[in-house]
C-alpha positions as CSV (number, residue, x, y, z in Angstrom):
1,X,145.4,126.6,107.3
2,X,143.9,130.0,107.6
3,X,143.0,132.6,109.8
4,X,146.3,133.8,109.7
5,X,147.3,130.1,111.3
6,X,150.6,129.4,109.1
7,X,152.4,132.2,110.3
8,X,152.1,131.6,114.1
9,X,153.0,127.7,113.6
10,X,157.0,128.9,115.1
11,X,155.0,130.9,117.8
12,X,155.8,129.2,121.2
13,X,152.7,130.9,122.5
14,X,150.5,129.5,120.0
15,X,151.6,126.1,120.5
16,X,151.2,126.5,124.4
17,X,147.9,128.3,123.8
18,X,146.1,124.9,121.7
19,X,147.6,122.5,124.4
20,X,145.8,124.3,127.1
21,X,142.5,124.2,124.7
22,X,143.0,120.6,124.7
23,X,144.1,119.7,128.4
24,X,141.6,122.4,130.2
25,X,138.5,123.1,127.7
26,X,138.1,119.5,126.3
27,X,138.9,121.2,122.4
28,X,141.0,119.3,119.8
29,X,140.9,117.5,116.7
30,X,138.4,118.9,114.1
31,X,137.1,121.1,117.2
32,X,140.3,122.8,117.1
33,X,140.1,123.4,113.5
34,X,136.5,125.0,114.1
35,X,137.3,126.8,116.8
36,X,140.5,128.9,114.8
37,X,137.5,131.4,113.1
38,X,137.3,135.1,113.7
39,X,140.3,135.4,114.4
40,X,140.7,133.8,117.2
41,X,144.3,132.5,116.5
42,X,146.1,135.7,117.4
43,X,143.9,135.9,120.9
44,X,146.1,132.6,122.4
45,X,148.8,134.9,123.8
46,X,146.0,137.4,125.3
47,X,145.2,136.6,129.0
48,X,142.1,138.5,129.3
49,X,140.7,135.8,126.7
50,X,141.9,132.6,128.6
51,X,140.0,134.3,131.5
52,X,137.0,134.3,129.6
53,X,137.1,131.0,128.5
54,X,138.0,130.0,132.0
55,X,134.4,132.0,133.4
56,X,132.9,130.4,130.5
57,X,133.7,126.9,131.2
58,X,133.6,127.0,135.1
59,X,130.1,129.5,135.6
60,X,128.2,128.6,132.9
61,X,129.0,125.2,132.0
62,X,130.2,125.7,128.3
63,X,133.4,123.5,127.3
64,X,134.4,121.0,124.3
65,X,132.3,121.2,121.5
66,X,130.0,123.7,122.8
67,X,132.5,125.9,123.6
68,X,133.6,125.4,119.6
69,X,130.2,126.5,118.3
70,X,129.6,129.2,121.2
71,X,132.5,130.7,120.1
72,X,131.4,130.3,116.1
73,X,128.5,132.8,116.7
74,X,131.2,136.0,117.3
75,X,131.3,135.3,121.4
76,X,134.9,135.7,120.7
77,X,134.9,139.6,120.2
78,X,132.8,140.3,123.3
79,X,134.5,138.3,126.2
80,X,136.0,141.5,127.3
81,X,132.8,143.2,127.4
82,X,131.1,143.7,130.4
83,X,127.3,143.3,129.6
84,X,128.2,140.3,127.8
85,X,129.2,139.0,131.2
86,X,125.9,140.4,132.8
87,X,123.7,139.3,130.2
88,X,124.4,135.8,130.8
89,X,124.5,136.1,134.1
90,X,120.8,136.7,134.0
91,X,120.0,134.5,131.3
92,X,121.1,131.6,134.0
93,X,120.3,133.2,137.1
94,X,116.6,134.8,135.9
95,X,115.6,132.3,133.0
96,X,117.7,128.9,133.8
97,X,119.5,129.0,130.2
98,X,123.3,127.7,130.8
99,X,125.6,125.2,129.2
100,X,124.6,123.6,126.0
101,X,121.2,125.4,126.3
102,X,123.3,129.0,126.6
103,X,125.0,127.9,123.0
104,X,121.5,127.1,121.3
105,X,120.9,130.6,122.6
106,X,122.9,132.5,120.9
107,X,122.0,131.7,117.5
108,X,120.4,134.4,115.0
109,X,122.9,137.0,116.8
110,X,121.1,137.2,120.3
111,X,124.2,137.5,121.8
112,X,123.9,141.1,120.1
113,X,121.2,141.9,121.8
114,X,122.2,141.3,125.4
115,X,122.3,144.9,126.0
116,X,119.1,146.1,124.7
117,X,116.6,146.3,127.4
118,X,113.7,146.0,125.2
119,X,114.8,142.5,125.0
120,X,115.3,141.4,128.3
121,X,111.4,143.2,128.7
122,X,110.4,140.9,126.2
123,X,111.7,137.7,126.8
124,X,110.4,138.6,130.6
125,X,107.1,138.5,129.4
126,X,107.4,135.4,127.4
127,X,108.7,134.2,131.1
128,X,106.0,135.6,133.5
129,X,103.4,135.8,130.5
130,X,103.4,133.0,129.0
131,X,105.4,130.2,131.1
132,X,108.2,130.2,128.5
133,X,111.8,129.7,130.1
134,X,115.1,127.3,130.0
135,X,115.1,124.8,127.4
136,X,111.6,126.1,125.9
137,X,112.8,129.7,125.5
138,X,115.9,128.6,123.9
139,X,113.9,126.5,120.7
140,X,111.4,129.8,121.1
141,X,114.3,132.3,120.1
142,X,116.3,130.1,118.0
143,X,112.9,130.0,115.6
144,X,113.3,133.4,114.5
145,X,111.2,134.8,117.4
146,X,114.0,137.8,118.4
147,X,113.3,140.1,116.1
148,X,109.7,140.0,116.6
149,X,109.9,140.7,120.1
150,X,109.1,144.7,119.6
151,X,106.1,143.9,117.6
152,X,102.6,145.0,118.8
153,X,100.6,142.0,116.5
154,X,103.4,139.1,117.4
155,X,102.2,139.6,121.6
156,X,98.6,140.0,120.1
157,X,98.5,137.0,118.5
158,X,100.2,134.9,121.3
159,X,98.2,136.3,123.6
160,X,95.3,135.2,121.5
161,X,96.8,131.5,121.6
162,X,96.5,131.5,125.5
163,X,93.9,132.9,126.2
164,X,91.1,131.4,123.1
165,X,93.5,128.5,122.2
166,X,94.7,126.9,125.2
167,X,98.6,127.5,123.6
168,X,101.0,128.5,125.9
169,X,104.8,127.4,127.6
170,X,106.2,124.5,126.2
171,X,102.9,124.1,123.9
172,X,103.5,127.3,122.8
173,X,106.8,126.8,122.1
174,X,105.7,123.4,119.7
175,X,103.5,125.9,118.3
176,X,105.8,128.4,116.6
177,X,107.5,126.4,114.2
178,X,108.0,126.4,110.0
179,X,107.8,130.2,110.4
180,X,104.1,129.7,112.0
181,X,105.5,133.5,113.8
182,X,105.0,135.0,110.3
183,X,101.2,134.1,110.0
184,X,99.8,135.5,113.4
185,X,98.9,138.9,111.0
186,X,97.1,136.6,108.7
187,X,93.3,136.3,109.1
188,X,93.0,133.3,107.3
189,X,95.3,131.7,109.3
190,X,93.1,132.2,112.7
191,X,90.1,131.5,111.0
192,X,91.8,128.0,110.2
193,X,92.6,127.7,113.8
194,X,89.5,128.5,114.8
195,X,87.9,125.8,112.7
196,X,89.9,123.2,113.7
197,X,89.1,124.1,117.5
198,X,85.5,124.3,116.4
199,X,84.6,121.5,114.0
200,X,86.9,118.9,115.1
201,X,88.0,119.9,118.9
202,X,91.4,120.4,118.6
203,X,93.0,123.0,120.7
204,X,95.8,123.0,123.6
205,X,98.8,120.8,123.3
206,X,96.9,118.7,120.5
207,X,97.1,122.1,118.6
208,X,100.1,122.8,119.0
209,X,101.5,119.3,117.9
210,X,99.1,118.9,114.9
211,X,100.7,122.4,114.1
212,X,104.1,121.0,114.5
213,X,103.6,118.8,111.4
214,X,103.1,121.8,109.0
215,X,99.9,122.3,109.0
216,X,100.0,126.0,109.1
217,X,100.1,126.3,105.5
218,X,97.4,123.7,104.8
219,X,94.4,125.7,106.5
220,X,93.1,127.2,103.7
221,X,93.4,124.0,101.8
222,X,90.1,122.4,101.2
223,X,91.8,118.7,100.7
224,X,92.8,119.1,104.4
225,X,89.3,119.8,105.9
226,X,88.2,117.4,103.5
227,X,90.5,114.7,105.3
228,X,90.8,116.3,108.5
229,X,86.5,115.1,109.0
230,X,86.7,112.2,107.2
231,X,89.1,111.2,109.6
232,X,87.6,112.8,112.8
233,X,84.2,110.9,111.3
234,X,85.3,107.4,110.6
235,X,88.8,106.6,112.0
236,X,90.2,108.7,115.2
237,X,89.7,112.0,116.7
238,X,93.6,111.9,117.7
239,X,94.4,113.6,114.2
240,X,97.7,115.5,116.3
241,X,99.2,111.6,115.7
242,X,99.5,112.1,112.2
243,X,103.2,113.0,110.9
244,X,103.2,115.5,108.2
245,X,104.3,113.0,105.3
246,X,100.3,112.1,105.9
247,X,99.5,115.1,105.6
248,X,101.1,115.7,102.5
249,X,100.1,112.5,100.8
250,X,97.1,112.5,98.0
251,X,94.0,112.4,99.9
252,X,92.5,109.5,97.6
253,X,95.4,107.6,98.4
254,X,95.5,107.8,102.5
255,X,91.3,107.4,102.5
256,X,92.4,103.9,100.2
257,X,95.1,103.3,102.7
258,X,93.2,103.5,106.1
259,X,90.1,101.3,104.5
260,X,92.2,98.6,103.2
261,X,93.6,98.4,106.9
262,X,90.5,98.5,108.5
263,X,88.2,96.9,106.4
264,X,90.4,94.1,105.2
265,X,92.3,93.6,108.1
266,X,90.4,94.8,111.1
267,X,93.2,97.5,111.8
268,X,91.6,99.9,114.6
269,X,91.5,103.7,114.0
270,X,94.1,104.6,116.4
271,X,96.2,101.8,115.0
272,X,96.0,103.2,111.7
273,X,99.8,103.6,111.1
274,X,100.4,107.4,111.6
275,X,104.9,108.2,111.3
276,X,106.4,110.0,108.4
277,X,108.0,106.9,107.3
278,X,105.1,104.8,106.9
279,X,103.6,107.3,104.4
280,X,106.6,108.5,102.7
281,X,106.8,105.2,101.0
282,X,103.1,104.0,100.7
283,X,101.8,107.6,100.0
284,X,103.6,107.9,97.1
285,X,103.0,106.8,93.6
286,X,103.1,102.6,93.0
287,X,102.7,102.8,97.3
288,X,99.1,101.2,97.9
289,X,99.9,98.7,95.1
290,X,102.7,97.5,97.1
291,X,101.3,97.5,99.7
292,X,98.1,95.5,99.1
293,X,100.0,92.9,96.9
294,X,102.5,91.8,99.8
295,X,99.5,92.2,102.9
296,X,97.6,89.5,100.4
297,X,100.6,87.4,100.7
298,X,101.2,87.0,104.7
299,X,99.4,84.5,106.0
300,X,98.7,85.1,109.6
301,X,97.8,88.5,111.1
302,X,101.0,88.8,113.3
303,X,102.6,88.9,109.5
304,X,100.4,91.7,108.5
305,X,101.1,93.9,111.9
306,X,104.9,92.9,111.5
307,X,104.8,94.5,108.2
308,X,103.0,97.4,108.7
309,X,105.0,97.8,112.0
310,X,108.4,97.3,110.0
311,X,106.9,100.1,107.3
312,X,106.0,102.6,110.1
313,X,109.3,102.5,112.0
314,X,107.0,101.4,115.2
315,X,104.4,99.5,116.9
316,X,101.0,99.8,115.4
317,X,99.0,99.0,118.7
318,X,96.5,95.9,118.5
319,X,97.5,95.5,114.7
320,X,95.6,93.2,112.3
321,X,92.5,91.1,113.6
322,X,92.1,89.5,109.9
323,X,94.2,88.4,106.7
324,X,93.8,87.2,103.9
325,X,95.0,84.2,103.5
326,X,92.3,81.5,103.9
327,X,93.6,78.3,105.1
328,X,93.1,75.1,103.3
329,X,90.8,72.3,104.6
330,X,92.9,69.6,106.5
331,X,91.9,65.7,104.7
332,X,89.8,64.7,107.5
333,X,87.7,68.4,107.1
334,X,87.1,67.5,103.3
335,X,85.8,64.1,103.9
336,X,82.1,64.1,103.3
337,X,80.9,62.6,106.7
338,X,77.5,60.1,105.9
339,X,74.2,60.9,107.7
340,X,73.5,59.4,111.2
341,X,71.1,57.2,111.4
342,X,69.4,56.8,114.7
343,X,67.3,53.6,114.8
344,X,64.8,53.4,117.6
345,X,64.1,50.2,119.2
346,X,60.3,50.4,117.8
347,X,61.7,51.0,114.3
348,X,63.6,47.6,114.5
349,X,61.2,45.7,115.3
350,X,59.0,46.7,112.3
351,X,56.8,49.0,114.6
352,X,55.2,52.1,114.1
């Protein structure tokens, strides 16, 4: 019971105002309860706000639940403001962001920013620039990327993506996460990129998905390059497969790992199991024990691949072409079988 709530519950107009969010927006329950913040509560009687939930739900899509959290990001105060109105009318009409995808928009106070034109310059040049729109501009802004919109080195270094990197739209997008924004000043950081594009030929969308398993903040770590070739060497040049619990587990342990599957059961190296939850339980310590011990005790390969399957949350291609388990000689394979003895006819007869 807050926002001032208890003291409208005799208020005819407040009971009329959450049946009409329930009938015509879809909002009740623990939506309801949600959508009460900011003071929303005294606004039920005001008709300027129905009309702006009404425009909200019928132009742009945004109703129910995302109308609740919409509303939770201080949309409330600005429905009777006009370049509120006209900045989401071009952010559907210019860049195809509406509905849900309007609601993910407004996070880390956007919706503030609507009428500054130096952001409508520059997510128009993320647009025409860098093919970044819709969906993939939405996850763009939402990972801190509006405030760096005005900054000389940010465009630099994207630029640099596209143009030496093969990064840009949705790639681009994959790129900048885990504050990977942050680190396009840093000149380690592109000299990492530029090794890995270099040494083990990985640029484009593989980039920007082995980047999407935190490996920004591995590139000046010599265990990765370490793994990173061994890997690119002897197992797959796919390393982009790799979740980031791999990543993050001892490198002794994965290189034991990998050559127990391969070596001992004829695993391929892009079968080599590759999900987070593979190598959150066998990377860590006791892991490859357990592993090994219950791999010696299945006694066809399908049981080894089921395994390592069930372990990695997913298929594991071709799987195992070997076990262990060696099977016992039937009676009839253990009977000592006595010489043939071919007799010629000449031999019989006592002739040499």
């Amino acid at each position: 019971m807050n926002d001032g709530v208890a003291a409208r519950l005799t208020d005819d107009a407040f009971w009329v105002g959450i049946g009409r969010l329930k009938s015509e927006l879809r909002i009740e329950g623990k939506s309801i309860v949600a959508f009460m913040n900011n003071g929303v509560a005294a606004r039920l009687g005001d008709s300027s706000f129905w009309t702006g939930l009404g425009r909200l739900k019928d132009e742009f899509g945004v109703e129910g639940k995302s109308l609740v959290a919409f509303m939770s990001n201080g949309v409330a105060a600005r429905l009777g403001d006009s370049s509120f109105w006209t900045g989401i009318g071009r952010l559907k009409d210019d860049f195809r962001i509406e509905g849900k995808s309007l609601v993910a928009f407004m996070c880390d106070g956007v919706a503030a920013r609507l009428g500054d034109s130096s952001f409508w310059t520059g997510i128009g040049r993320l647009k025409d620039e860098f093919g970044v729109e819709g969906k993939s501009l939405v996850a763009f802004m939402c990972g801190g990327v509006a405030a760096r919109l005005t900054d000389d080195a940010f465009w630099t270094g994207i630029g640099r993506l596209k143009d030496e990197f093969g990064v840009e739209g949705k790639s681009l997008v994959a790129f900048m996460c885990d504050g990977v924004a942050a680190r396009l000043g840093d000149s380690s950081f592109w000299t990492g990129l530029g090794r890995l594009k270099n040494e083990l030929h990985i640029e484009g969308k593989s980039l920007a998905t082995l980047m999407g398993n935190a490996i920004a903040v591995r590139l000046t770590d010599v265990a990765f390059w370490s793994l990173a070739r061994w890997l690119h060497e002897n197992v797959t040049k796919d390393l982009a497969r790799f979740d980031d619990c791999f990543w993050a587990a001892p490198w002794d342990t994965v290189r034991s790992v990998v050559e127990l599957l391969m070596s001992e059961y004829g695993f391929k190296g892009p079968d080599v199991p590759a999900r987070n939850r593979f190598w959150s339980r066998v990377g860590k310590e006791g892991g490859l024990e357990r592993l090994r011990d219950h791999l010696a005790t299945c006694r066809t390969t399908g049981a080894v691949t089921r395994h390592v399957a069930w372990l990695n949350g997913g298929g594991v291609g071709s799987g195992a072409r070997r076990c262990a388990f060696v099977r016992p000689k039937l009676v009839h394979e253990r009977v000592v079988q006595p010489p043939t003895v071919q007799t010629s006819i000449a031999s019989f007869f006592g002739r040499s």
